[in-house]
C-alpha positions as CSV (number, residue, x, y, z in Angstrom):
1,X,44.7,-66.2,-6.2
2,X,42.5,-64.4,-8.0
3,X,40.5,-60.9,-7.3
4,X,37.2,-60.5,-9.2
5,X,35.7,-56.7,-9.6
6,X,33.7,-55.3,-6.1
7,X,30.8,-53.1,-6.7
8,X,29.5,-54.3,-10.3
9,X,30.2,-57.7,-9.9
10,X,28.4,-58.0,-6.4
11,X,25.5,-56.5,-8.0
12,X,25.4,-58.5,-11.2
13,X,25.7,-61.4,-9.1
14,X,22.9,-61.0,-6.7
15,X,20.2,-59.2,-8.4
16,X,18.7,-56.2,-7.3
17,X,16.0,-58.7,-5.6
18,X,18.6,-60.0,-3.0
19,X,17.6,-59.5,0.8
20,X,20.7,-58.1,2.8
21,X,21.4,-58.9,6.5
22,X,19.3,-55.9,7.7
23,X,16.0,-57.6,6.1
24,X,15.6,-54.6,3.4
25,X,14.8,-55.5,-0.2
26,X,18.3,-54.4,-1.3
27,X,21.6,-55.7,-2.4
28,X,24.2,-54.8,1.2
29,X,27.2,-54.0,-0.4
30,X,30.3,-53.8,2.1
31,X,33.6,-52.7,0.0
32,X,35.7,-54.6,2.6
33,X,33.6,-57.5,2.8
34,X,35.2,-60.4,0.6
35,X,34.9,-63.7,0.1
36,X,37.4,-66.5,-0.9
37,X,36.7,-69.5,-2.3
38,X,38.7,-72.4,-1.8
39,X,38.6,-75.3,-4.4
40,X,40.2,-78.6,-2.1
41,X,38.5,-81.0,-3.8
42,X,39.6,-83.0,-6.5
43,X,37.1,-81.8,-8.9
44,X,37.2,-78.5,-11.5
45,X,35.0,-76.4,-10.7
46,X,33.5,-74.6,-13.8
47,X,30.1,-72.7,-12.7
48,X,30.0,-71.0,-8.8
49,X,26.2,-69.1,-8.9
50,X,24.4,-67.8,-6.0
51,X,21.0,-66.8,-5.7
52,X,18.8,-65.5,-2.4
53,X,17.5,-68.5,-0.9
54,X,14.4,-69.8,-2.2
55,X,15.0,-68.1,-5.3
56,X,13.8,-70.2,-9.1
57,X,16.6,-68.4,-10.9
58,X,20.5,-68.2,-10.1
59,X,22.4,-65.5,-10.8
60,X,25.4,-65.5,-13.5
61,X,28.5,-67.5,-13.7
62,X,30.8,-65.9,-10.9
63,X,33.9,-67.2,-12.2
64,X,33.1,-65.9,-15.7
65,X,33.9,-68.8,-18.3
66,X,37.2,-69.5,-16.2
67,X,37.9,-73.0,-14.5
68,X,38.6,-72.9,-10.4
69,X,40.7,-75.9,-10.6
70,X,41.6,-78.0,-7.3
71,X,44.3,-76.1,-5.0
72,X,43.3,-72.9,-6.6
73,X,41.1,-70.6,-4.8
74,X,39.9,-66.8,-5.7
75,X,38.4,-63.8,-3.9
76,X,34.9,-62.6,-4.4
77,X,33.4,-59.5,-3.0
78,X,30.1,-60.0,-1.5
79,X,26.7,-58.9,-0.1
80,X,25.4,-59.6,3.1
81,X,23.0,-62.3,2.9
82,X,22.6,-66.4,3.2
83,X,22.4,-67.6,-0.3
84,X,21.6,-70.9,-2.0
85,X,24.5,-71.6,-4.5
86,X,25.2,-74.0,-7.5
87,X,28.3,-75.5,-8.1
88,X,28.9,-77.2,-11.3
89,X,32.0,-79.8,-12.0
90,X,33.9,-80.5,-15.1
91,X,31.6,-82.9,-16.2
92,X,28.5,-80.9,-16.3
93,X,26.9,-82.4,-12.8
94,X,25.4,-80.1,-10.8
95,X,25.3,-79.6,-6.6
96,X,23.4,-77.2,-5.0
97,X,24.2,-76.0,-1.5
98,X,21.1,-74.4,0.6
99,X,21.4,-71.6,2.9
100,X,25.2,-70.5,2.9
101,X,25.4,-67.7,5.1
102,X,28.0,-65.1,3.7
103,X,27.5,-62.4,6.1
104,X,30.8,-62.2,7.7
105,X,33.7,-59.1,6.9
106,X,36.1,-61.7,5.3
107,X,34.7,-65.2,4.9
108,X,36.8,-68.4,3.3
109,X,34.4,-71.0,1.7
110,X,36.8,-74.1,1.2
111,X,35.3,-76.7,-1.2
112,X,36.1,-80.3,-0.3
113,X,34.8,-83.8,-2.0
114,X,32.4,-83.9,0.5
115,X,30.7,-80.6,-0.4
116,X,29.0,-81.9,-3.3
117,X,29.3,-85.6,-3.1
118,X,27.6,-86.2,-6.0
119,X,30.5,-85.2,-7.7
120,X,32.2,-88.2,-6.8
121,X,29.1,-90.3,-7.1
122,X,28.8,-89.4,-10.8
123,X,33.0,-89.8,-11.2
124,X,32.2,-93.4,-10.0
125,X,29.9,-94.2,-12.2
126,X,31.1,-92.7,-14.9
127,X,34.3,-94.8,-14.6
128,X,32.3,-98.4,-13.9
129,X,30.5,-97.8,-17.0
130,X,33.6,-97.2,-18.8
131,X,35.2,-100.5,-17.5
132,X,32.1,-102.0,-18.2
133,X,32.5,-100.7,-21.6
134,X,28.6,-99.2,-21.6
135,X,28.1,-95.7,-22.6
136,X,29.2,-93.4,-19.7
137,X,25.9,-91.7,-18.0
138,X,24.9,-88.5,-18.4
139,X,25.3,-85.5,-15.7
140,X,22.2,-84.8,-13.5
141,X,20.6,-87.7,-14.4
């Protein structure tokens, strides 16, 4: 498992715009408040980015570059609030979750194939088309 930076990280992530728990136009940082992620699906996860719900911009990568590959999970610290987040796979394909409420002390977020099914959608398809030996379609599309 894998423990990211608290206080920087927490705000990088969620923008000094973020609305904490209390309603106030700041970023609620609780140093004992973490939150681990849990990758159970069968897809890499290569992009985890939250944003305050309703938000037109997501915040940066939160697994930096790295890959969150299935079985692995990591430990985030995190702000009180319900985000909207964006999970990106190996392939490029995007899912976005809506209204993820991370205001508990410790909270585990497990990932499964059903969390995004479009993963799997696009893993289907992509595999017909190779069978059917036509070009392989393109993520988000």
């Amino acid at each position: 498992m894998r423990t990211l930076p608290i206080l920087a990280f927490t705000i990088a992530a969620l923008g000094a715009a973020a609305v904490g728990c209390s309603g106030s136009a700041t970023v609620t940082v609780d140093p004992g408040a973490t939150l681990t992620v849990e990758n159970r699906s069968d897809f890499s996860i290569t992009e985890i980015r939250v944003t305050s719900v309703g938000s037109s911009t997501w915040g940066p990568n939160l697994i930096g570059g790295d890959v969150l590959l299935p079985g692995e999970s990591l430990t985030l610290s995190v702000g009180c609030n319900t985000y909207d987040a964006l999970l990106v796979d190996e392939d490029g394909v995007d899912c976005e979750l809506h209204s993820v409420n991370l205001c508990l002390n410790d909270a585990n977020w497990v990932i499964r194939n059903n969390t995004c099914s479009v993963f799997g959608a696009f893993r289907a398809a992509k595999e017909a088309a190779e069978k059917a030996g036509s070009a392989a379609p393109e993520p988000n599309q």
